[in-house]
mmCIF file of the protein (N, C-alpha, C, O) and its ligand, coordinates in Angstrom:
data_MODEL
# 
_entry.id   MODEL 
# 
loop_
_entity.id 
_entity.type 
_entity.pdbx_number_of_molecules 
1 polymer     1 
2 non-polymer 1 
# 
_entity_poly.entity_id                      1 
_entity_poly.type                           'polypeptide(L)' 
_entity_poly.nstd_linkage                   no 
_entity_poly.nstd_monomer                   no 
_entity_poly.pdbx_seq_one_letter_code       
;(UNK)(UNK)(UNK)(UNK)(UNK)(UNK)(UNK)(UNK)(UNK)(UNK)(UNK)(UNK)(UNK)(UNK)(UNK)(UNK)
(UNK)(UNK)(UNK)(UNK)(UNK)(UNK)(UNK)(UNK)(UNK)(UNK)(UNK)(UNK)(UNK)(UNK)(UNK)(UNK)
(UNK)(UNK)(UNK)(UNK)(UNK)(UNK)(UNK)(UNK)(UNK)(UNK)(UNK)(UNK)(UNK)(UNK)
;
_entity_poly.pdbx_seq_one_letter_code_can   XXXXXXXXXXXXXXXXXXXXXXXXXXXXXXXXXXXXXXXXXXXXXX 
_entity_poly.pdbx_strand_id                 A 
# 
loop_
_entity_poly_seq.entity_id 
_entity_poly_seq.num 
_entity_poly_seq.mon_id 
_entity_poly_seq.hetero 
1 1  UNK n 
1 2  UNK n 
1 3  UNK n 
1 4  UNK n 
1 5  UNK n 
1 6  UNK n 
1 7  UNK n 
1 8  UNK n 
1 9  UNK n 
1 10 UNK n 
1 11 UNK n 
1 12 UNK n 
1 13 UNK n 
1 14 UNK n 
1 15 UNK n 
1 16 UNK n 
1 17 UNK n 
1 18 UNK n 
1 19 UNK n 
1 20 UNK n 
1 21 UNK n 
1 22 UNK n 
1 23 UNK n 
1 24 UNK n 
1 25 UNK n 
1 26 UNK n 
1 27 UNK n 
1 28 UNK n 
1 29 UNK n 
1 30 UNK n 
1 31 UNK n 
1 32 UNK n 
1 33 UNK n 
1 34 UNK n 
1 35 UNK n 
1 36 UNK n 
1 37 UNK n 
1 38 UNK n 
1 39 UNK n 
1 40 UNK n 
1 41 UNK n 
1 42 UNK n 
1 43 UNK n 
1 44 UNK n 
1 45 UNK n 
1 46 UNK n 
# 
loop_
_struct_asym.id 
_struct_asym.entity_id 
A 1 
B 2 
# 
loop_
_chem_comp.id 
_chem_comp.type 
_chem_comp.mon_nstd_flag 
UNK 'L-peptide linking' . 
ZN  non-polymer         . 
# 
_pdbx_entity_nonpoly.entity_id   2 
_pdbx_entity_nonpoly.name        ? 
_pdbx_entity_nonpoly.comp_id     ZN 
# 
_pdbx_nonpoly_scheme.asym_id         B 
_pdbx_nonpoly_scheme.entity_id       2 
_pdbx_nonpoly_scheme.mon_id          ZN 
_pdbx_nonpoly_scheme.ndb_seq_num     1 
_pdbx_nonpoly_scheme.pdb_seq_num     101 
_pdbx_nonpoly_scheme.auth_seq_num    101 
_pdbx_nonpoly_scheme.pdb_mon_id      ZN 
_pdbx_nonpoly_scheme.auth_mon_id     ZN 
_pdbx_nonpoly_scheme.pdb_strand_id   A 
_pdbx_nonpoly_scheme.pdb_ins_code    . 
# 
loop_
_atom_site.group_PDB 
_atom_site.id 
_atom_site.type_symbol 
_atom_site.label_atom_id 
_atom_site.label_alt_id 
_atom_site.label_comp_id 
_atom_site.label_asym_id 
_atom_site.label_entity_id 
_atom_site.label_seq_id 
_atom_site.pdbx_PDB_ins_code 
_atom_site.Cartn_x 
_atom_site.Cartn_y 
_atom_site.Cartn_z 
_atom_site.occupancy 
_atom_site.B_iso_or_equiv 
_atom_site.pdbx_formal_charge 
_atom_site.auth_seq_id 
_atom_site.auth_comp_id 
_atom_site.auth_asym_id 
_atom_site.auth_atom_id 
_atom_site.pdbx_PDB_model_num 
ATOM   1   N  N  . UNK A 1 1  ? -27.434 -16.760 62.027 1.00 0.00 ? 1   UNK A N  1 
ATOM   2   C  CA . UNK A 1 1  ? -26.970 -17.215 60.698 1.00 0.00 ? 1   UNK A CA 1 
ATOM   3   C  C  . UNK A 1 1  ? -27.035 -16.078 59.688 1.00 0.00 ? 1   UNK A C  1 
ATOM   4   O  O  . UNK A 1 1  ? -26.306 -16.099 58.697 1.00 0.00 ? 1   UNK A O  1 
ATOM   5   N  N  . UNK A 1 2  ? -28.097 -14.846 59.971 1.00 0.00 ? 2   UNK A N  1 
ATOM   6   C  CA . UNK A 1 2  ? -27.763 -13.760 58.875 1.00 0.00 ? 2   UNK A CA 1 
ATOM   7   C  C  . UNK A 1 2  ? -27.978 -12.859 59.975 1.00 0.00 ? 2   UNK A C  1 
ATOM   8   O  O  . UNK A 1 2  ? -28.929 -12.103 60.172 1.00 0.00 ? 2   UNK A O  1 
ATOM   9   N  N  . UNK A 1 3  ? -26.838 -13.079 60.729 1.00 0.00 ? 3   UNK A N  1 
ATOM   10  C  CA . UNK A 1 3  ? -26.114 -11.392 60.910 1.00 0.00 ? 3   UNK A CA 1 
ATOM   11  C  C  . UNK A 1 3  ? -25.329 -10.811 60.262 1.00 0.00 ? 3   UNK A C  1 
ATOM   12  O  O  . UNK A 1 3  ? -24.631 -9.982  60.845 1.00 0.00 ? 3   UNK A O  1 
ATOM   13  N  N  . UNK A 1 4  ? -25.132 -11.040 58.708 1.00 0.00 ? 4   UNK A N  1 
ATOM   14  C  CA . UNK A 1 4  ? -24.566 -10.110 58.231 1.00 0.00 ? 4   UNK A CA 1 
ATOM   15  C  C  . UNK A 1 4  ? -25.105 -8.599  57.351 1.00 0.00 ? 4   UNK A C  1 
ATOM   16  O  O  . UNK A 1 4  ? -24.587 -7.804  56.568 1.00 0.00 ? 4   UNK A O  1 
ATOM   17  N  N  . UNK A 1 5  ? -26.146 -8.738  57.867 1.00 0.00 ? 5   UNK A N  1 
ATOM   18  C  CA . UNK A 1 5  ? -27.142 -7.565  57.337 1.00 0.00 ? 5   UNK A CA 1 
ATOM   19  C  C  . UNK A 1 5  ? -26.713 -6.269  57.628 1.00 0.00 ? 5   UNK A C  1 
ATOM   20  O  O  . UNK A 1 5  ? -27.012 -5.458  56.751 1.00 0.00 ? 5   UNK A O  1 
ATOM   21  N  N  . UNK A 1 6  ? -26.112 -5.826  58.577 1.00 0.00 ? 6   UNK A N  1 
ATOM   22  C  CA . UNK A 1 6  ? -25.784 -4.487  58.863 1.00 0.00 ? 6   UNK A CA 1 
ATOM   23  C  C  . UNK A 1 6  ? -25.917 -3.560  58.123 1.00 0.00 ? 6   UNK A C  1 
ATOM   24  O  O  . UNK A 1 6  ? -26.981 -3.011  57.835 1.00 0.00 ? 6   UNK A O  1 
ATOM   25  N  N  . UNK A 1 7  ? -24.410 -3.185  57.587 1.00 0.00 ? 7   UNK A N  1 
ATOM   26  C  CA . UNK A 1 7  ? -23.840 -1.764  56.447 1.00 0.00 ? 7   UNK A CA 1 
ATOM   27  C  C  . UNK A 1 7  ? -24.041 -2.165  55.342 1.00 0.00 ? 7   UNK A C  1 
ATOM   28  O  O  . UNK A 1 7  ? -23.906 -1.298  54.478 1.00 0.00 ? 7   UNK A O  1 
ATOM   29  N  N  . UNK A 1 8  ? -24.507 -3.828  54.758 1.00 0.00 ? 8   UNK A N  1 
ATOM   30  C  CA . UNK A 1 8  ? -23.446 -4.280  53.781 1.00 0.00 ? 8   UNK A CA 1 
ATOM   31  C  C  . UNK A 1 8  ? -25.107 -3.577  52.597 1.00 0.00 ? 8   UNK A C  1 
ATOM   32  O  O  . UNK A 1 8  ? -24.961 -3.198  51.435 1.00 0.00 ? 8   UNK A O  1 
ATOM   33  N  N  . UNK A 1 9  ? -26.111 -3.592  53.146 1.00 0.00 ? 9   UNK A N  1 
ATOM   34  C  CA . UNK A 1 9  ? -27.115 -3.045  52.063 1.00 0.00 ? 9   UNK A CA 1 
ATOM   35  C  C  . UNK A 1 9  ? -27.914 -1.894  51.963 1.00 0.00 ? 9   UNK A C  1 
ATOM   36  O  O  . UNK A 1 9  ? -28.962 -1.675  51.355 1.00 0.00 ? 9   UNK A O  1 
ATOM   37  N  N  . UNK A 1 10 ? -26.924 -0.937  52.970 1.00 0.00 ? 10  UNK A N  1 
ATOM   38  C  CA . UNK A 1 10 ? -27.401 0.388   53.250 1.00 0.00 ? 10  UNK A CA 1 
ATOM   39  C  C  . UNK A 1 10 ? -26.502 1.517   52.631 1.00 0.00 ? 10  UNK A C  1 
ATOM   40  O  O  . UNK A 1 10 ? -25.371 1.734   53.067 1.00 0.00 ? 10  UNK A O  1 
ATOM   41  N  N  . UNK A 1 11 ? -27.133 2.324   51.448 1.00 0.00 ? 11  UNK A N  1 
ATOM   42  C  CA . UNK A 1 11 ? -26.055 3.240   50.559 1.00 0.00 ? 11  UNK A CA 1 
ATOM   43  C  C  . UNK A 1 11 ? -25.761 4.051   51.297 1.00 0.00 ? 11  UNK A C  1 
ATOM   44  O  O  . UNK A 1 11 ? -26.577 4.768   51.877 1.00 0.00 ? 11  UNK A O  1 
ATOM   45  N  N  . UNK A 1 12 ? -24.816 4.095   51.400 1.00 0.00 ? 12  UNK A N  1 
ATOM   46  C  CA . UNK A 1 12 ? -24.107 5.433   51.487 1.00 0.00 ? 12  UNK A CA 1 
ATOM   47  C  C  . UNK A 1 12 ? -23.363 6.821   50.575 1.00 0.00 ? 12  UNK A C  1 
ATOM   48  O  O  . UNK A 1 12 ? -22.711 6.538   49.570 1.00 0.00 ? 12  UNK A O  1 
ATOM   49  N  N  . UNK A 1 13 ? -23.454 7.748   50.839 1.00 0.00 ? 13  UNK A N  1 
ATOM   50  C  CA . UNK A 1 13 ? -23.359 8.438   50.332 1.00 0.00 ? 13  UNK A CA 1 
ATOM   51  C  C  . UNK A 1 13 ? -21.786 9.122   50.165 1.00 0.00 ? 13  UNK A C  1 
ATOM   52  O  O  . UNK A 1 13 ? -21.136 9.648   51.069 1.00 0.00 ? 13  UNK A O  1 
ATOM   53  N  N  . UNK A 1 14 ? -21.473 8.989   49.059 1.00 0.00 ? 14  UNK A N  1 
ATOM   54  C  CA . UNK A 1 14 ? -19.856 9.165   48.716 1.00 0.00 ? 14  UNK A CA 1 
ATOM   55  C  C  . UNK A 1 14 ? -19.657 10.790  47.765 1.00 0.00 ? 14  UNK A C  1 
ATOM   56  O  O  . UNK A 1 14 ? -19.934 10.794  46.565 1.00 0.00 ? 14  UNK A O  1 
ATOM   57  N  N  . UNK A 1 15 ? -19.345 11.606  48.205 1.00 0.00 ? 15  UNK A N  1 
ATOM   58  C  CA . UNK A 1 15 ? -18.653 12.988  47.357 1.00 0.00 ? 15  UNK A CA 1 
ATOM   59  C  C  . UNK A 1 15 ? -16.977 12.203  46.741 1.00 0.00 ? 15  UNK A C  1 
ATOM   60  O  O  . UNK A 1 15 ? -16.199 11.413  47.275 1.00 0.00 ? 15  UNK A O  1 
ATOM   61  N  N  . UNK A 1 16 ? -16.983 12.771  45.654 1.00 0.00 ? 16  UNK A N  1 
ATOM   62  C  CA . UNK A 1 16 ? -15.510 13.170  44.964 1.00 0.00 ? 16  UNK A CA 1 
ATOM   63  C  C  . UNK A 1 16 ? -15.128 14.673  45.569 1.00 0.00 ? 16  UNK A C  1 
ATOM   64  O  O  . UNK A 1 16 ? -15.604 15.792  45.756 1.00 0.00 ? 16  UNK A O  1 
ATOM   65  N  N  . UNK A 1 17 ? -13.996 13.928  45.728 1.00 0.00 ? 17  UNK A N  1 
ATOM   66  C  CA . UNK A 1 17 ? -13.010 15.246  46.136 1.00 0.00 ? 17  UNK A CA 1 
ATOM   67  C  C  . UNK A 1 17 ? -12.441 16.021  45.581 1.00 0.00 ? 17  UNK A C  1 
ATOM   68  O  O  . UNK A 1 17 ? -11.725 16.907  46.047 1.00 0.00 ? 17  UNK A O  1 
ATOM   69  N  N  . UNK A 1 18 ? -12.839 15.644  43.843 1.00 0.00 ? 18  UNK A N  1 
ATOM   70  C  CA . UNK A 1 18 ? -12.158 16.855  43.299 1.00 0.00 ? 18  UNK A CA 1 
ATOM   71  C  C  . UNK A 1 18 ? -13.137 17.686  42.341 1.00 0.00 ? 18  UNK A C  1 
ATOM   72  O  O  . UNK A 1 18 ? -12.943 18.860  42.026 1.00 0.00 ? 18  UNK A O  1 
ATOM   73  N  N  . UNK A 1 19 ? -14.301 16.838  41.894 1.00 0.00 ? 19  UNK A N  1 
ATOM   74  C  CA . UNK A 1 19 ? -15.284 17.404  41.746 1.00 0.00 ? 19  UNK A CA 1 
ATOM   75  C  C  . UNK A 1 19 ? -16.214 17.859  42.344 1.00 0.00 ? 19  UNK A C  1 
ATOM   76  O  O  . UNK A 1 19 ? -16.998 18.491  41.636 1.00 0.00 ? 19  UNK A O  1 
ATOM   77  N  N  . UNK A 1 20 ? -16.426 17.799  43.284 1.00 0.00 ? 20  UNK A N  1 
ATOM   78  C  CA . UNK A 1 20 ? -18.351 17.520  44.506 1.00 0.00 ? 20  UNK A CA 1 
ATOM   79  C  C  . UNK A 1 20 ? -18.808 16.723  43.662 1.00 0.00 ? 20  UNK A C  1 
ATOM   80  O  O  . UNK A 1 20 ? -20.028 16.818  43.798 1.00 0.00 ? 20  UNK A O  1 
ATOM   81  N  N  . UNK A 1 21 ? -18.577 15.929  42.801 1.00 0.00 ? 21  UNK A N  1 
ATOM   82  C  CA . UNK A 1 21 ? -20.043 14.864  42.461 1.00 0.00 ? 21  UNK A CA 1 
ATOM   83  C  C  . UNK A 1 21 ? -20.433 14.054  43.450 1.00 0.00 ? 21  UNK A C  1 
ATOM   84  O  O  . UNK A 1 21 ? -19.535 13.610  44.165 1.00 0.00 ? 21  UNK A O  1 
ATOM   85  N  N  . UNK A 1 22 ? -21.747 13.686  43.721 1.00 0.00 ? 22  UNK A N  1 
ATOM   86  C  CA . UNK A 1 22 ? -22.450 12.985  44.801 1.00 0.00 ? 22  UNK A CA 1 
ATOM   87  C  C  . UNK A 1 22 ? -22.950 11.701  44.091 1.00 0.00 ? 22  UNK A C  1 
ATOM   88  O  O  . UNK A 1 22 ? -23.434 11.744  42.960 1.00 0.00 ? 22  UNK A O  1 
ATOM   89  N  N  . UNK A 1 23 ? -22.849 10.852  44.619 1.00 0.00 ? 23  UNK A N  1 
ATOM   90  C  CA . UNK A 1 23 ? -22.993 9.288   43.952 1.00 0.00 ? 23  UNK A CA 1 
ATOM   91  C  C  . UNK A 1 23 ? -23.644 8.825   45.761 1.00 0.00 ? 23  UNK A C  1 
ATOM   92  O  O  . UNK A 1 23 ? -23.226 9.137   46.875 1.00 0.00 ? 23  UNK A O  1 
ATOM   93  N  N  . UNK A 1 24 ? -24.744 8.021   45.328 1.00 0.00 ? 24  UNK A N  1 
ATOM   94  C  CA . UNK A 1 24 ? -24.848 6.840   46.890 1.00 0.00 ? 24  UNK A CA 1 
ATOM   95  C  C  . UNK A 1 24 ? -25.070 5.554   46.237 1.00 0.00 ? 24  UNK A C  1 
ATOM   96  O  O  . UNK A 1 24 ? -25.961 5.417   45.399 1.00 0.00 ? 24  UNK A O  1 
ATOM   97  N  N  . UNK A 1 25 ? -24.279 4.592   46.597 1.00 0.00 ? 25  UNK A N  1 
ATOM   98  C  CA . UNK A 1 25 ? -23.611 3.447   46.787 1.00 0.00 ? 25  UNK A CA 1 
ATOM   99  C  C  . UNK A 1 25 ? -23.471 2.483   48.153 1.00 0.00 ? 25  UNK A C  1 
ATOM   100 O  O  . UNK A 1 25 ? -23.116 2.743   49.303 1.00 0.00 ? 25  UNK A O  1 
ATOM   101 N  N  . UNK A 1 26 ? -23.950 1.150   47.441 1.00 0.00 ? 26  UNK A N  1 
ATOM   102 C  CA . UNK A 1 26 ? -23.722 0.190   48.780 1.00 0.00 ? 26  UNK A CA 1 
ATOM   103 C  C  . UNK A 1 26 ? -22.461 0.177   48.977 1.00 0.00 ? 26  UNK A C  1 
ATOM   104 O  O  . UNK A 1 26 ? -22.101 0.128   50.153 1.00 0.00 ? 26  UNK A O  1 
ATOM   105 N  N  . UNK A 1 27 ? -21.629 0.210   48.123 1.00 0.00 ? 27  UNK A N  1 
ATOM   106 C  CA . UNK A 1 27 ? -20.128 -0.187  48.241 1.00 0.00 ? 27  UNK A CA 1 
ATOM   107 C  C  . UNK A 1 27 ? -19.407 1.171   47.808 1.00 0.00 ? 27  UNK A C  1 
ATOM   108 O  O  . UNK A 1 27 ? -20.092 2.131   47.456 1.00 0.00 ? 27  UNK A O  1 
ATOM   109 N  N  . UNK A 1 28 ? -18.002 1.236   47.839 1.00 0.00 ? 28  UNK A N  1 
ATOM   110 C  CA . UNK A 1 28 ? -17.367 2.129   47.533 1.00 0.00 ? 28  UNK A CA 1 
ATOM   111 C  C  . UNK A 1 28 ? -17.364 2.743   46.196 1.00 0.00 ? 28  UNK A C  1 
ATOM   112 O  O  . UNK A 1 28 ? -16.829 1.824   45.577 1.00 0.00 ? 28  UNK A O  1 
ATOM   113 N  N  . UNK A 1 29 ? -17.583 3.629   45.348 1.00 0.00 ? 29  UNK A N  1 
ATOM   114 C  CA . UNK A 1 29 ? -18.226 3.484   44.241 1.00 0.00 ? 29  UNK A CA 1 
ATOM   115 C  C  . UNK A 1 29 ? -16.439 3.448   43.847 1.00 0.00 ? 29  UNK A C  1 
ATOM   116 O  O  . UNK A 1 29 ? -16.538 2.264   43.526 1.00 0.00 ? 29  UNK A O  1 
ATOM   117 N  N  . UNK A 1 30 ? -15.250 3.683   43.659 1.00 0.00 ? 30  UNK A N  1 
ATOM   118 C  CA . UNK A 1 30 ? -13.626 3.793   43.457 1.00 0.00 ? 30  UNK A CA 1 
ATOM   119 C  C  . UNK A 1 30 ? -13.291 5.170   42.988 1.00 0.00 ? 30  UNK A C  1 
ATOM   120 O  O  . UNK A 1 30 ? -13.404 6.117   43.767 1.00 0.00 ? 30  UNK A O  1 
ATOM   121 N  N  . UNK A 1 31 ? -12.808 5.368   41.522 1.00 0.00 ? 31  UNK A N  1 
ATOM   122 C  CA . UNK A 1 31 ? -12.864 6.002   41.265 1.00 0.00 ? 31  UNK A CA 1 
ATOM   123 C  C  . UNK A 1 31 ? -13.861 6.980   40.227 1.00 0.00 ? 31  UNK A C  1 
ATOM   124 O  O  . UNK A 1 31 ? -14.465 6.506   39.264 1.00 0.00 ? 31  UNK A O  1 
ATOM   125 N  N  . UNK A 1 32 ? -13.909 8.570   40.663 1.00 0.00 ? 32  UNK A N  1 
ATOM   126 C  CA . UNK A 1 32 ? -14.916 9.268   39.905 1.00 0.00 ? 32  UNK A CA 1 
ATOM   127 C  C  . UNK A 1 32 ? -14.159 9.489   38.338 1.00 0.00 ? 32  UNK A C  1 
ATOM   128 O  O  . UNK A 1 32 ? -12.935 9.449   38.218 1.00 0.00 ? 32  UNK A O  1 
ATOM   129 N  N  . UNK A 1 33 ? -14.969 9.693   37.334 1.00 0.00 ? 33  UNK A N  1 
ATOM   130 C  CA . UNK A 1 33 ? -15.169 9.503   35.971 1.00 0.00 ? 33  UNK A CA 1 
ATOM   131 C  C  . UNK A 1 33 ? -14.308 10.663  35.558 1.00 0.00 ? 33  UNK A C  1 
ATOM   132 O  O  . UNK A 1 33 ? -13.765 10.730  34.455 1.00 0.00 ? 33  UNK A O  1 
ATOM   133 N  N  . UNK A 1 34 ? -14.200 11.662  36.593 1.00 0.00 ? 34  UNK A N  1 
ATOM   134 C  CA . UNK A 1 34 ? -13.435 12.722  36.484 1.00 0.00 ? 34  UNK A CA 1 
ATOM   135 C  C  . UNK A 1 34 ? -11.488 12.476  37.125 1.00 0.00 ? 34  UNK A C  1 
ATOM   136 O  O  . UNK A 1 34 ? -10.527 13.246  37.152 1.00 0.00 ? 34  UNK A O  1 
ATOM   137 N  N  . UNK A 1 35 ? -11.647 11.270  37.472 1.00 0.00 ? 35  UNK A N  1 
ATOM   138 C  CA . UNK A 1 35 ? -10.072 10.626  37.863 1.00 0.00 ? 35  UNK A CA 1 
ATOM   139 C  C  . UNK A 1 35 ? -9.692  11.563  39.604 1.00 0.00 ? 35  UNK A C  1 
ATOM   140 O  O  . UNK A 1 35 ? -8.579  11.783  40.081 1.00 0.00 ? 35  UNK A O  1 
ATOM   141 N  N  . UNK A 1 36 ? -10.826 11.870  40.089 1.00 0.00 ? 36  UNK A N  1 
ATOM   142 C  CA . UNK A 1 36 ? -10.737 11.891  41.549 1.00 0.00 ? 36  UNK A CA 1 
ATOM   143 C  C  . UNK A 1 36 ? -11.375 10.652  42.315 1.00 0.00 ? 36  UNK A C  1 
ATOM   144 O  O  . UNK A 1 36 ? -12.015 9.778   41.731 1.00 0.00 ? 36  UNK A O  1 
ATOM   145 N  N  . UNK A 1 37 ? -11.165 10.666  43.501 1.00 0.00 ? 37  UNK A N  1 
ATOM   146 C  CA . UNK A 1 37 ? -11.347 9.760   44.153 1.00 0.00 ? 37  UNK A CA 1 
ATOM   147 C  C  . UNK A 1 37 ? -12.928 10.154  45.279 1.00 0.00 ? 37  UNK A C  1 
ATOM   148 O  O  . UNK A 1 37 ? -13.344 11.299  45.455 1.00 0.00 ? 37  UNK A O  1 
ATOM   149 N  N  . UNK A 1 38 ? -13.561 8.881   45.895 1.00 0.00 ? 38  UNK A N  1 
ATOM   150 C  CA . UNK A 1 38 ? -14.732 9.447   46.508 1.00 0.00 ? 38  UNK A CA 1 
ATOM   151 C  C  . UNK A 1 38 ? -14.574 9.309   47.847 1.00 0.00 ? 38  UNK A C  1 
ATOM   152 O  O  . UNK A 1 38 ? -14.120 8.230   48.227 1.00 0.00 ? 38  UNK A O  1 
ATOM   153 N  N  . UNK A 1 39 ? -14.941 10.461  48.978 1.00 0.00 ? 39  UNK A N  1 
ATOM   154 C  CA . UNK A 1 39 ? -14.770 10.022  50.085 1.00 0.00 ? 39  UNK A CA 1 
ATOM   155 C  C  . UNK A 1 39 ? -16.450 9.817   50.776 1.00 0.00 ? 39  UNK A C  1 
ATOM   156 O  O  . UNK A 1 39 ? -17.320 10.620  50.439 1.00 0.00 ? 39  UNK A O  1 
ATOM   157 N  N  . UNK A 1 40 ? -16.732 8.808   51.637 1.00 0.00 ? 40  UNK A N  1 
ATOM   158 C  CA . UNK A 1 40 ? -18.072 8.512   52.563 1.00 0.00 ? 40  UNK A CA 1 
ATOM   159 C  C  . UNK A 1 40 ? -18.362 9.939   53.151 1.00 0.00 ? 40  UNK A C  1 
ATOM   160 O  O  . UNK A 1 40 ? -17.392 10.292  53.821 1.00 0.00 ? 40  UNK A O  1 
ATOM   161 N  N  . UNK A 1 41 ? -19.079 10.616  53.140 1.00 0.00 ? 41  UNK A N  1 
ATOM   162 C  CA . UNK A 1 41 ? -19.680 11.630  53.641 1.00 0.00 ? 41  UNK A CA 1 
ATOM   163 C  C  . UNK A 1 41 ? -19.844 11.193  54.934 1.00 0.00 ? 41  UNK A C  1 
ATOM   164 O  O  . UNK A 1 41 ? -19.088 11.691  55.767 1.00 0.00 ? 41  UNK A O  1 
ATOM   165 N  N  . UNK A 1 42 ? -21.038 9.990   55.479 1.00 0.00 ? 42  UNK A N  1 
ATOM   166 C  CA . UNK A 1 42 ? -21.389 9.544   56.556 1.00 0.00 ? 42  UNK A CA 1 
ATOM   167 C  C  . UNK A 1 42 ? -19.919 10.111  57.387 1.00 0.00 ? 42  UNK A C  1 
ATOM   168 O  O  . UNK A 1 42 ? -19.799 11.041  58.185 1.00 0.00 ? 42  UNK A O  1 
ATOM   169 N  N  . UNK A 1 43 ? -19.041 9.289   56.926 1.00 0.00 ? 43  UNK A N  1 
ATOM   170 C  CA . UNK A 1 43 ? -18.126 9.518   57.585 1.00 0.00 ? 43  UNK A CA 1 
ATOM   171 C  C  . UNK A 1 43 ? -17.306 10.454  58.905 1.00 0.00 ? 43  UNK A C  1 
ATOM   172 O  O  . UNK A 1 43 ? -16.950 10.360  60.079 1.00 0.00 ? 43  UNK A O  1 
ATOM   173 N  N  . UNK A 1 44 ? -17.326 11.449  57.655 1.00 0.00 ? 44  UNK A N  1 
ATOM   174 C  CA . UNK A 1 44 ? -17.188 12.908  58.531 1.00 0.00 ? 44  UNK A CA 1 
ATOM   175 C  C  . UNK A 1 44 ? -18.157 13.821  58.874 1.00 0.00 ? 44  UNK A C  1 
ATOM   176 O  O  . UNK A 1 44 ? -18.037 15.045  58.921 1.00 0.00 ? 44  UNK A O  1 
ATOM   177 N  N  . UNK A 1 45 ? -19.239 13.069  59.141 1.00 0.00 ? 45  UNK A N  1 
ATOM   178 C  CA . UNK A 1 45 ? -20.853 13.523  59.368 1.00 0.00 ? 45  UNK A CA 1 
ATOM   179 C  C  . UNK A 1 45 ? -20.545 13.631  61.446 1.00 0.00 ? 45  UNK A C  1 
ATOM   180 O  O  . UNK A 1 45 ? -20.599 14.460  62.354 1.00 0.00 ? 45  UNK A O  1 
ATOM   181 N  N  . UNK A 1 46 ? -20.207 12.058  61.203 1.00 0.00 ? 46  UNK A N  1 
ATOM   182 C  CA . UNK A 1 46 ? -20.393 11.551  62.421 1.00 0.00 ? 46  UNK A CA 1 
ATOM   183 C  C  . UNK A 1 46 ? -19.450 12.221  63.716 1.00 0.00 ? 46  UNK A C  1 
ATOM   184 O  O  . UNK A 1 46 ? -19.581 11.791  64.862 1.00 0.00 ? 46  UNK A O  1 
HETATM 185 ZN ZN . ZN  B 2 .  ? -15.086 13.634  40.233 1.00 0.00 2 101 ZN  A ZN 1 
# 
């Protein structure tokens, strides 16, 4: 009944791509304050 625990409360860590700003976030943080966008680090870790 709570298997939904997984990813959904573990931050991850998001860079902007046009700044390097580093933000970690449960969720996608959207867009950076600087009008770039953030990509999951984890991501291309893996
Ligand atoms: Zn930015």
């Amino acid at each position: 009944m709570y298997d939904v625990v997984e990813e959904s409360a573990r931050e991850s860590t998001y860079e902007c791509l046009q700044c390097g700003k580093i933000v970690e976030r449960t969720t996608h943080p959207g867009a950076c304050s600087c009008g770039g966008s953030f990509q999951n680090r984890a991501m291309s870790l893996e």
